[in-house]
DOVEX-503626 format. One record per atom (N, C-alpha, C, O): residue number from 1; x negated, y, z negated; atom name; residue in three letters. Coordinates in nm, 4 decimals, always signed. Layout:
<atoms>
seq/c1/c2/c3/atom/type
NUM/X/Y/Z/CA/ALA
...
</atoms>
This chain:
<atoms>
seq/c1/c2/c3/atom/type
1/+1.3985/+0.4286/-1.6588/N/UNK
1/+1.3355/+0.4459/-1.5310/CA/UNK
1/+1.1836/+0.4386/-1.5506/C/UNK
1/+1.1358/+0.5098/-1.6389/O/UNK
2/+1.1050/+0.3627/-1.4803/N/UNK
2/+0.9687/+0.3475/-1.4980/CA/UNK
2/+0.8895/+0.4483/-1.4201/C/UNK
2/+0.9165/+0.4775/-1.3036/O/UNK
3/+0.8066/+0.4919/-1.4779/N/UNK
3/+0.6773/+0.6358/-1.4165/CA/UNK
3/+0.5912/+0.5408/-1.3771/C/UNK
3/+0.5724/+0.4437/-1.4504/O/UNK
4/+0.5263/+0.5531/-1.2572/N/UNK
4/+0.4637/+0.5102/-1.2135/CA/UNK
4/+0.3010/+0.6576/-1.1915/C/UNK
4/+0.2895/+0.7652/-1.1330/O/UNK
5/+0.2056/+0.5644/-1.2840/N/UNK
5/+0.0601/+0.6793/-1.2737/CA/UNK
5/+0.0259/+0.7194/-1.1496/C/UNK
5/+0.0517/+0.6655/-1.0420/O/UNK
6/-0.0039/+0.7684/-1.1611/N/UNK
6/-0.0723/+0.8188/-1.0050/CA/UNK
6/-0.2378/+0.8816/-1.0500/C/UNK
6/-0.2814/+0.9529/-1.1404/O/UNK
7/-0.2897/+0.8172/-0.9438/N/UNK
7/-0.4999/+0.8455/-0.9816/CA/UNK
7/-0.4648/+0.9720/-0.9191/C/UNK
7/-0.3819/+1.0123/-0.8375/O/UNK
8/-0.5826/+1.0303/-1.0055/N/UNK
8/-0.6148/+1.1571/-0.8955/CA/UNK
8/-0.7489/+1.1613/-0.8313/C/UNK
8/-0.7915/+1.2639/-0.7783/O/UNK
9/-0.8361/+1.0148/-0.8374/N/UNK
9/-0.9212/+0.9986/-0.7495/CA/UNK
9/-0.9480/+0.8785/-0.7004/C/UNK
9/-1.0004/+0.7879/-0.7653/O/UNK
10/-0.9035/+0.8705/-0.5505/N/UNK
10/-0.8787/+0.7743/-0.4985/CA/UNK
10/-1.0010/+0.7232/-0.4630/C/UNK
10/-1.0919/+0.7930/-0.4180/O/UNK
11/-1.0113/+0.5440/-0.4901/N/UNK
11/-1.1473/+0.4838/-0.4645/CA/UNK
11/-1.1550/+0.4945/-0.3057/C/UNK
11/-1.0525/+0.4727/-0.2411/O/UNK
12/-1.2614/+0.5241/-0.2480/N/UNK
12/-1.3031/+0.5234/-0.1303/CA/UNK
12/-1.2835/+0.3998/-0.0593/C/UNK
12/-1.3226/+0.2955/-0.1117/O/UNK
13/-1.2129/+0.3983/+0.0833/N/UNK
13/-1.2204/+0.3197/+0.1451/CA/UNK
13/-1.3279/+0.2443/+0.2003/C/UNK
13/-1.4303/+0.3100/+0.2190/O/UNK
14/-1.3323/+0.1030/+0.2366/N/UNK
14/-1.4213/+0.0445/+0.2764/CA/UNK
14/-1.5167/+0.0430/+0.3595/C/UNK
14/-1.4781/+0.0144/+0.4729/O/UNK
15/-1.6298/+0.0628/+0.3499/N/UNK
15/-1.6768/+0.1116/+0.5022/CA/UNK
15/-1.7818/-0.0463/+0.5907/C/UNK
15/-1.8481/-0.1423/+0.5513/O/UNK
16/-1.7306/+0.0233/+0.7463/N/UNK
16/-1.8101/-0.0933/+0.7965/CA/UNK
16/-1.9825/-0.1061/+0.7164/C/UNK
16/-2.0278/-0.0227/+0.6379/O/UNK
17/-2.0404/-0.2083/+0.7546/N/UNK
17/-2.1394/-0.2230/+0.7065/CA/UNK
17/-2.2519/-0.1463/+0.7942/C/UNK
17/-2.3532/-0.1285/+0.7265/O/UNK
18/-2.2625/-0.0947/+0.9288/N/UNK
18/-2.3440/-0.0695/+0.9949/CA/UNK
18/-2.3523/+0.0978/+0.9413/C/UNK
18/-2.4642/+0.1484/+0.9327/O/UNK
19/-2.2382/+0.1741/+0.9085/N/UNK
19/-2.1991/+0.2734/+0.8209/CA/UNK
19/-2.2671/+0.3232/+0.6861/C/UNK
19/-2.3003/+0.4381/+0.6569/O/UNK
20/-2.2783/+0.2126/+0.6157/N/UNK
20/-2.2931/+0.1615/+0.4463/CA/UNK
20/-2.5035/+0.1511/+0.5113/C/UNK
20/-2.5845/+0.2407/+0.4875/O/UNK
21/-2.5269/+0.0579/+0.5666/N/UNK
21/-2.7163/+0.0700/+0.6010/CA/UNK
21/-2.7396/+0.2187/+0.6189/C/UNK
21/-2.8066/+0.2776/+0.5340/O/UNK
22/-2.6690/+0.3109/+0.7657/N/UNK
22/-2.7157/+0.4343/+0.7950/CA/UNK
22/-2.7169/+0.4995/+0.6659/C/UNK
22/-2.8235/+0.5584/+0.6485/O/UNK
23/-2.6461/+0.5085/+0.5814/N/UNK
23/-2.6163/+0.5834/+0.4580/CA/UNK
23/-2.6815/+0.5660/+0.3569/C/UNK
23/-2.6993/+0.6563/+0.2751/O/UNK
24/-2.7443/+0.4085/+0.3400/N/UNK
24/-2.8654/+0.4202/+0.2284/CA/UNK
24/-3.0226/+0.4414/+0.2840/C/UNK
24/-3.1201/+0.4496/+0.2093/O/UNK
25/-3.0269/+0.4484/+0.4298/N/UNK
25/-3.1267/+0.4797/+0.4943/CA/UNK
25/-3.1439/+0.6340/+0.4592/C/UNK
25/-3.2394/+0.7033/+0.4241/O/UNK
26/-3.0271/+0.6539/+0.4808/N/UNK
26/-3.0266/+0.8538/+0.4362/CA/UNK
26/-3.0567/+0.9140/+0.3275/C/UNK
26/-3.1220/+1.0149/+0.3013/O/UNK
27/-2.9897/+0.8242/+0.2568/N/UNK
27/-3.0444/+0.8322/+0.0512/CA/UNK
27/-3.2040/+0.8298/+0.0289/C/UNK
27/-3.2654/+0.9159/-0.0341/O/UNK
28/-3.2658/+0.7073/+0.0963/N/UNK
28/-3.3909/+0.7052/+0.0847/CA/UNK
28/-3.4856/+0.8236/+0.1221/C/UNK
28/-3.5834/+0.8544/+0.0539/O/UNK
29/-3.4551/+0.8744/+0.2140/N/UNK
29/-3.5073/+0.9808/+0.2678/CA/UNK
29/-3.4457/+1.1419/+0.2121/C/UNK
29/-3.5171/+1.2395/+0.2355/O/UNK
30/-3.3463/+1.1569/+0.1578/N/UNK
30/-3.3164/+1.2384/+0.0595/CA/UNK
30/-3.3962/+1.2383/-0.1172/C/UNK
30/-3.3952/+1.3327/-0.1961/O/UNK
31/-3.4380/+1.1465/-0.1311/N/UNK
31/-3.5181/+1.0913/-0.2161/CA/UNK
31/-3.6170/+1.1057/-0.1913/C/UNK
31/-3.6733/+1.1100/-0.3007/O/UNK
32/-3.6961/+1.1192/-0.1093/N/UNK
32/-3.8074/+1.1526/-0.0924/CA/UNK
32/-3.8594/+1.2727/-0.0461/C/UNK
32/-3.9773/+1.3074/-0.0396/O/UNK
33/-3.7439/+1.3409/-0.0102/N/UNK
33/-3.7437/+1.4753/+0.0230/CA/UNK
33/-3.7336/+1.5325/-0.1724/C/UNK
33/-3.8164/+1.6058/-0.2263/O/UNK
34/-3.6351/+1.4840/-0.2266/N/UNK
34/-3.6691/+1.5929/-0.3529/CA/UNK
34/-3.7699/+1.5157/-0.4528/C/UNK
34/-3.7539/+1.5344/-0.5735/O/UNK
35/-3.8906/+1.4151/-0.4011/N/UNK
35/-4.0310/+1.4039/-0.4592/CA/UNK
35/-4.0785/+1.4841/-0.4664/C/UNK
35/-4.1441/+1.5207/-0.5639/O/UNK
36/-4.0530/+1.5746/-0.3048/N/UNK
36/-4.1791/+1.7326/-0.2758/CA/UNK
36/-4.0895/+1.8611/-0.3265/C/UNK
36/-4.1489/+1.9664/-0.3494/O/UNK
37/-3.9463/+1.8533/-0.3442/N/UNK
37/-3.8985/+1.9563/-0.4034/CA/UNK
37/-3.8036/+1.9473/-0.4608/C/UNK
37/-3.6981/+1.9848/-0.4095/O/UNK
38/-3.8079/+1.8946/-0.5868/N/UNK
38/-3.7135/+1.8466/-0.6582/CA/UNK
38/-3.5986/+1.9327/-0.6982/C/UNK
38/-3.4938/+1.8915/-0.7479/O/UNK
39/-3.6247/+2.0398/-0.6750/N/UNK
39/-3.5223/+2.1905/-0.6817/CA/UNK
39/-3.4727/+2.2401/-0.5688/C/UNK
39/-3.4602/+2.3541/-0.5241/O/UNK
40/-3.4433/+2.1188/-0.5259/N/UNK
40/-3.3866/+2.1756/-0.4109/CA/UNK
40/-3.2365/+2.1173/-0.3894/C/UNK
40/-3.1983/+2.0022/-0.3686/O/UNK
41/-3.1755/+2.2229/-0.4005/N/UNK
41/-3.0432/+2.2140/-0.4486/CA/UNK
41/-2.9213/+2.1126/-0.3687/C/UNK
41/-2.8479/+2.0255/-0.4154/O/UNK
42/-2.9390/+2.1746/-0.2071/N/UNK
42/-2.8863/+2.1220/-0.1072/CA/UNK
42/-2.8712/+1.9390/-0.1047/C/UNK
42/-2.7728/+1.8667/-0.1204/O/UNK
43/-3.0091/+1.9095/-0.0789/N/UNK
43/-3.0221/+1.7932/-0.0819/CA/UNK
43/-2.9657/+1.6953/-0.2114/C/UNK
43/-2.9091/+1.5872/-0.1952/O/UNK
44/-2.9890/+1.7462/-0.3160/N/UNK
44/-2.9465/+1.7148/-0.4204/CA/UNK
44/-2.8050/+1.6967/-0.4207/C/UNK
44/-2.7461/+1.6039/-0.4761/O/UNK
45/-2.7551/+1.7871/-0.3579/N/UNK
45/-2.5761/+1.7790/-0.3272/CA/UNK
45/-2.5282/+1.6654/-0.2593/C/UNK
45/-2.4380/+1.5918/-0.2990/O/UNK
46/-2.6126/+1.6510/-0.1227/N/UNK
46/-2.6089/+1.5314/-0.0419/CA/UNK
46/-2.6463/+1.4573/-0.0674/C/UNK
46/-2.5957/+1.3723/+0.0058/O/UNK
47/-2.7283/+1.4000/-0.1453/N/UNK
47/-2.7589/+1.2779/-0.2083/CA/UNK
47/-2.6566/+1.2127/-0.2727/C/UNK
47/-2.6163/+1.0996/-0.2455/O/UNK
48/-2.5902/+1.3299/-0.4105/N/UNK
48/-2.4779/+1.2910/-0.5075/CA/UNK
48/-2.3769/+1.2170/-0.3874/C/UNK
48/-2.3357/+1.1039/-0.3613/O/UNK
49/-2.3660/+1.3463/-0.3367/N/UNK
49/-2.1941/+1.2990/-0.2414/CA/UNK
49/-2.2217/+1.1429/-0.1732/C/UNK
49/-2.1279/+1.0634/-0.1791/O/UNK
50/-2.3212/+1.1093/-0.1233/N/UNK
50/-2.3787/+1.0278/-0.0673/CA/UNK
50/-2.3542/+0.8374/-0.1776/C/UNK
50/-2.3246/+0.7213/-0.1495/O/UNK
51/-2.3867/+0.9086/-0.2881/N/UNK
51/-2.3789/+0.8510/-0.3697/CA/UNK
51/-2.2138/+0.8013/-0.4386/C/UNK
51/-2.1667/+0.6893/-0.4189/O/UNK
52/-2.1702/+0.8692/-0.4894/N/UNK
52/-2.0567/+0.8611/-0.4704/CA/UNK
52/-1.9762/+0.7968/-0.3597/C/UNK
52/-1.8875/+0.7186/-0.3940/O/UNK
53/-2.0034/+0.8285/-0.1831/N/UNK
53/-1.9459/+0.7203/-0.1300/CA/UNK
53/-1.9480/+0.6275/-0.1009/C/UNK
53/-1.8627/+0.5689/-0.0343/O/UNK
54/-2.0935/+0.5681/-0.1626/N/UNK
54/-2.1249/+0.4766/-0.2036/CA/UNK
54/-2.0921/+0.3802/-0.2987/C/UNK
54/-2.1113/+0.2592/-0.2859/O/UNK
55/-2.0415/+0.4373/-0.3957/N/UNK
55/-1.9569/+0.3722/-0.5137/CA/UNK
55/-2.0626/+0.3907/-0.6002/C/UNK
55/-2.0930/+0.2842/-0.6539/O/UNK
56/-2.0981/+0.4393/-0.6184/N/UNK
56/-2.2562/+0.4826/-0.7696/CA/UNK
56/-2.2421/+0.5593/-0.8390/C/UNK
56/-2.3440/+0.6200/-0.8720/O/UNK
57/-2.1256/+0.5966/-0.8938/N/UNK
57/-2.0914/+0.7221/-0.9524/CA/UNK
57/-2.1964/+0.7667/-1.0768/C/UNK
57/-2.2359/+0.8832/-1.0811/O/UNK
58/-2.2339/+0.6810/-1.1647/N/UNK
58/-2.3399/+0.7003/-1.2489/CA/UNK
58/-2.4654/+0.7702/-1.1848/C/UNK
58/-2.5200/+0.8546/-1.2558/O/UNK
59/-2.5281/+0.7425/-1.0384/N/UNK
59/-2.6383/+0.7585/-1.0104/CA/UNK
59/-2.5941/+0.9091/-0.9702/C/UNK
59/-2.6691/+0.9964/-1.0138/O/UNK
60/-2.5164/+0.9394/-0.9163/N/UNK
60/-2.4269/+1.0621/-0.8325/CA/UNK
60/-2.4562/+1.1324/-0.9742/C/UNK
60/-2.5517/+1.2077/-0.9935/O/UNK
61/-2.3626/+1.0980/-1.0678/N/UNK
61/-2.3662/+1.2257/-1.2210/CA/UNK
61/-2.4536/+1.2400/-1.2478/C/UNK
61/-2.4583/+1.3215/-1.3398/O/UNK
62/-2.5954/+1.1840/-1.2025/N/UNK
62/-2.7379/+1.2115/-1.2593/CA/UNK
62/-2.7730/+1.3140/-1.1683/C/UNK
62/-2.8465/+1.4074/-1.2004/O/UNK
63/-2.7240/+1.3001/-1.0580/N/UNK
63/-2.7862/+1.4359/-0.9877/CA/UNK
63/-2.6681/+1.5596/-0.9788/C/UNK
63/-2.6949/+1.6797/-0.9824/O/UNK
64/-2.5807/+1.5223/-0.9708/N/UNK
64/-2.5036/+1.6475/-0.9916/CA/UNK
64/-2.5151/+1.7640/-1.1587/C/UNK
64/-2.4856/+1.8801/-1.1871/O/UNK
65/-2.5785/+1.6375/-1.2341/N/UNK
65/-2.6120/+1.7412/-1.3750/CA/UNK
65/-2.7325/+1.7850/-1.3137/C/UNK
65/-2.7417/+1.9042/-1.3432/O/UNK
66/-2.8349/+1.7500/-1.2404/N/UNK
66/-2.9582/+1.7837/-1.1873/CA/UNK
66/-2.8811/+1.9203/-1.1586/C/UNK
66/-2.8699/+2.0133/-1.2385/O/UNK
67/-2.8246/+1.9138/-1.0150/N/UNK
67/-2.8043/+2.0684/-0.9487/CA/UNK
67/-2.7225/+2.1614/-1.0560/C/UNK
67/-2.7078/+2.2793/-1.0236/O/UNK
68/-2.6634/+2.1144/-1.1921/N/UNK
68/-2.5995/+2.2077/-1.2501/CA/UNK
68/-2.7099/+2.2923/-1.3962/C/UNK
68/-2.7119/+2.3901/-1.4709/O/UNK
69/-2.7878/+2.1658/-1.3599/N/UNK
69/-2.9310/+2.2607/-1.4808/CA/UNK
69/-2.9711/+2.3155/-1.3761/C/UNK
69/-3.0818/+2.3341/-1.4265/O/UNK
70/-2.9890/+2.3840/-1.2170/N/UNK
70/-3.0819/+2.4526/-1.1444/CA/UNK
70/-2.9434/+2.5600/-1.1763/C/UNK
70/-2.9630/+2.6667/-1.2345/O/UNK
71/-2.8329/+2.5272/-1.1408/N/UNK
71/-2.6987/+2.6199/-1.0797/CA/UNK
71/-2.5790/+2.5609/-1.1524/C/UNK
71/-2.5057/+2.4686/-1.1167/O/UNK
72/-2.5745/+2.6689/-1.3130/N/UNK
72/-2.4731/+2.6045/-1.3947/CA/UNK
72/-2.3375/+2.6129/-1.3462/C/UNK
72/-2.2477/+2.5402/-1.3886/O/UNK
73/-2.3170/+2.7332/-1.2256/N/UNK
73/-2.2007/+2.8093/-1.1593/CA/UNK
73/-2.1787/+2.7454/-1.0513/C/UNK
73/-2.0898/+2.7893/-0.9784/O/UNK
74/-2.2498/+2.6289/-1.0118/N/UNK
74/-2.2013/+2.5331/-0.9193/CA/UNK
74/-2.0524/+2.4713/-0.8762/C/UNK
74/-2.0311/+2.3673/-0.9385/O/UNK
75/-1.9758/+2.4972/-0.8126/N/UNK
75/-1.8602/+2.4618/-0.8394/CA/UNK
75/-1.8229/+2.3228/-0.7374/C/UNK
75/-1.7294/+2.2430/-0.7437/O/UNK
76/-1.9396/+2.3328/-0.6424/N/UNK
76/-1.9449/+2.1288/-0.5879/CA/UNK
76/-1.9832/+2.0487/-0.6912/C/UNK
76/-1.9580/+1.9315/-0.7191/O/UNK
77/-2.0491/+2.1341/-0.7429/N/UNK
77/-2.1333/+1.9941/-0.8699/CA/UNK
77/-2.0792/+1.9556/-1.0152/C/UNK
77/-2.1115/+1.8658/-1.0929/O/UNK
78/-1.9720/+2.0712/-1.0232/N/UNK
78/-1.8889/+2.0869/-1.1370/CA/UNK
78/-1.7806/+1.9789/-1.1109/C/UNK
78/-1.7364/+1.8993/-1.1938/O/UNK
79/-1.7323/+1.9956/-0.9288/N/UNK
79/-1.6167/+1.8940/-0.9125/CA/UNK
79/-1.7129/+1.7606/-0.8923/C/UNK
79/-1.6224/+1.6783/-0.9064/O/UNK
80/-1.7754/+1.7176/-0.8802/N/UNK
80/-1.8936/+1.6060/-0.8929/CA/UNK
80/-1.8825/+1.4990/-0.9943/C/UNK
80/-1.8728/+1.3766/-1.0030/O/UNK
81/-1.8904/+1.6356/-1.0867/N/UNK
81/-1.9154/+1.5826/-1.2530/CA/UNK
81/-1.8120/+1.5527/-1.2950/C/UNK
81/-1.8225/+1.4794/-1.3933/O/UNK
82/-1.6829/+1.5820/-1.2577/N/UNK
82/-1.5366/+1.5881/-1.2956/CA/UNK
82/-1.5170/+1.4169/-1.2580/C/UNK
82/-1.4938/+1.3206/-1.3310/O/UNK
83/-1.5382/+1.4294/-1.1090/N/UNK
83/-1.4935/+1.2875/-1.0436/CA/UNK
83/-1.5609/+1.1825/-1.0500/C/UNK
83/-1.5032/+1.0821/-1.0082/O/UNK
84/-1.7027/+1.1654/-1.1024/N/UNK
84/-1.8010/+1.0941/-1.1364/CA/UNK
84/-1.7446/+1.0139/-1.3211/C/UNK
84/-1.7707/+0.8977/-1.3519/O/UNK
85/-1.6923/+1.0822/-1.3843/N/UNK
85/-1.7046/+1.1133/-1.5434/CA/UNK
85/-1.5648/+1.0088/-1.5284/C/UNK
85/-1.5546/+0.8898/-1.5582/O/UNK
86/-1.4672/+1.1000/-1.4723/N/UNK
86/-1.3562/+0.9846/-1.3849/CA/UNK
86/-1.3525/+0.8437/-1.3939/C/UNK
86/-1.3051/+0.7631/-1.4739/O/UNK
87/-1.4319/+0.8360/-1.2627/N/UNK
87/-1.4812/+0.7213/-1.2421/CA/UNK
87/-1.5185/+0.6162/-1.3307/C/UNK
87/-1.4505/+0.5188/-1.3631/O/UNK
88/-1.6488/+0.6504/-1.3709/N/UNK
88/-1.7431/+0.5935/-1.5031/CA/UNK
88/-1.6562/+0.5720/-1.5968/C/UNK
88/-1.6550/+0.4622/-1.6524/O/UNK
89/-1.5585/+0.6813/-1.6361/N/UNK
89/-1.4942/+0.6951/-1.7839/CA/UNK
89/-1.5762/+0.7051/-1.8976/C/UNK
89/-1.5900/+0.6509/-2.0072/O/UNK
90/-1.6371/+0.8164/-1.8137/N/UNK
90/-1.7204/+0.8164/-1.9337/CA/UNK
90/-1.7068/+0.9691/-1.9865/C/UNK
90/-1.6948/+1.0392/-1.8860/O/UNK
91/-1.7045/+1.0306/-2.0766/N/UNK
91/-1.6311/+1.1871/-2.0807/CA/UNK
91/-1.7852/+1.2772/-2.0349/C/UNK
91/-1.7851/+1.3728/-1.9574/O/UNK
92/-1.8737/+1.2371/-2.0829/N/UNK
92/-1.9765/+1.3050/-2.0538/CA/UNK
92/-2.1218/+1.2050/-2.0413/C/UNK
92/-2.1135/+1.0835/-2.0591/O/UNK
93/-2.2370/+1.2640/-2.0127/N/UNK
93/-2.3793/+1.1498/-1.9929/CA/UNK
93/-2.4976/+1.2330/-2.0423/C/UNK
93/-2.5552/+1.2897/-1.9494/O/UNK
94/-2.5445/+1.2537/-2.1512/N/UNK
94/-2.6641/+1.3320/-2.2419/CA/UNK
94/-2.7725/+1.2748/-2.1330/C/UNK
94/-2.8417/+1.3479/-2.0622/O/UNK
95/-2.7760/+1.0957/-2.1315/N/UNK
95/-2.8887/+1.0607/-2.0860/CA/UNK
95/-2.9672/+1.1871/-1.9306/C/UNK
95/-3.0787/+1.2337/-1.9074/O/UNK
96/-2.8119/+1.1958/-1.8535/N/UNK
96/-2.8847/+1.2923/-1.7406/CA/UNK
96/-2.8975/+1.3831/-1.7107/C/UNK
96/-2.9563/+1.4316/-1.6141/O/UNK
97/-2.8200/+1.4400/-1.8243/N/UNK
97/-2.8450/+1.6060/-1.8236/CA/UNK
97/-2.9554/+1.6061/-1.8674/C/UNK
97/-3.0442/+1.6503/-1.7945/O/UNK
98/-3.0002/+1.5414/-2.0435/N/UNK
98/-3.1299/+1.5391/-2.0459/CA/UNK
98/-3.2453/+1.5248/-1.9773/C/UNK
98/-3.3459/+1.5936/-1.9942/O/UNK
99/-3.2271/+1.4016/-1.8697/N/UNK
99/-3.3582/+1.3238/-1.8261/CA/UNK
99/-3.3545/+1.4173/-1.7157/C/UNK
99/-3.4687/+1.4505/-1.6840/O/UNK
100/-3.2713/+1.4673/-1.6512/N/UNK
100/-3.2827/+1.5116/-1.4823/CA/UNK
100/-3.3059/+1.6789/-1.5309/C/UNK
100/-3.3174/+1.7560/-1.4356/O/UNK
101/-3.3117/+1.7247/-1.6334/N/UNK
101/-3.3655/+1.9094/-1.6265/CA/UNK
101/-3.4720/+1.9214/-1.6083/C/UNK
101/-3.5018/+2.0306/-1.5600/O/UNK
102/-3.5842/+1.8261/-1.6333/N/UNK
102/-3.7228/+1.8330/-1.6275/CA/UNK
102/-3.7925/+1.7861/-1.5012/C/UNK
102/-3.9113/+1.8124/-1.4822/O/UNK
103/-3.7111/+1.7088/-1.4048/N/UNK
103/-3.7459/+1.6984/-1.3066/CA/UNK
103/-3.6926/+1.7935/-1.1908/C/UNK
103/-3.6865/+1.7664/-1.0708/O/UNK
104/-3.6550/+1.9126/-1.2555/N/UNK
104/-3.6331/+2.0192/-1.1944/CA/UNK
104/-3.7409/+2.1542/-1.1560/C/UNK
104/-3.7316/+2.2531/-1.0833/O/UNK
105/-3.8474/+2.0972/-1.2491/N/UNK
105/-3.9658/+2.1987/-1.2339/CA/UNK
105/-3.9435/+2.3046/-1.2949/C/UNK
105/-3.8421/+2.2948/-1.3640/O/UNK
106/-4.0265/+2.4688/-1.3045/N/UNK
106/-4.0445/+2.5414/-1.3919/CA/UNK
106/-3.9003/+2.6363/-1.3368/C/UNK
106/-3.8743/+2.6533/-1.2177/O/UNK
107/-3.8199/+2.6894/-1.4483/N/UNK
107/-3.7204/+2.7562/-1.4093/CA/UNK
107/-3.7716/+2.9201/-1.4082/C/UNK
107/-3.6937/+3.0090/-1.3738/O/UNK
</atoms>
């Protein structure tokens, strides 16, 4: 009898395109919101997620390690990192835990 896998993270459906513009219009401006406060956690969340439904999972795990060097007890950013790592296949990313703690400002 053949097993058939089953994902446990399903690629996001397609989105119209007028959908997909509003949404990188939003990124941009989430981006420029954490120029002036890069510790700022919220946004940082919405960006990732943002990212992610976007299909960017790499860019998403760069900020979800961001919000987990502000908030290691994060448990959106923990499932983030889970479904991002997923994705990528990648088990873990030094580059953004490293590169993104310092653009977190003084702890």
């Amino acid at each position: 009898m053949a097993v058939k896998a089953e994902r446990s993270v399903e690629p996001p459906a397609p989105m119209p395109s007028a959908l997909s513009e509003e949404w990188i219009a939003r990124i941009g401006r989430l981006q420029d919101a954490l120029v002036v406060c890069p510790a700022d956690i919220l946004v940082r969340c919405e960006l990732a997620t943002l990212l992610e439904k976007l299909e960017h999972p790499e860019e998403a795990l760069c900020n979800w390690y961001a919000v987990l060097a502000c908030d290691p007890n994060s448990l959106k950013a923990r499932e983030g990192v889970a479904r991002c790592r997923q994705r990528t296949g990648r088990p873990r990313s030094p580059f953004c835990e490293r590169d993104h703690a310092h653009d977190l400002g003084p702890s």
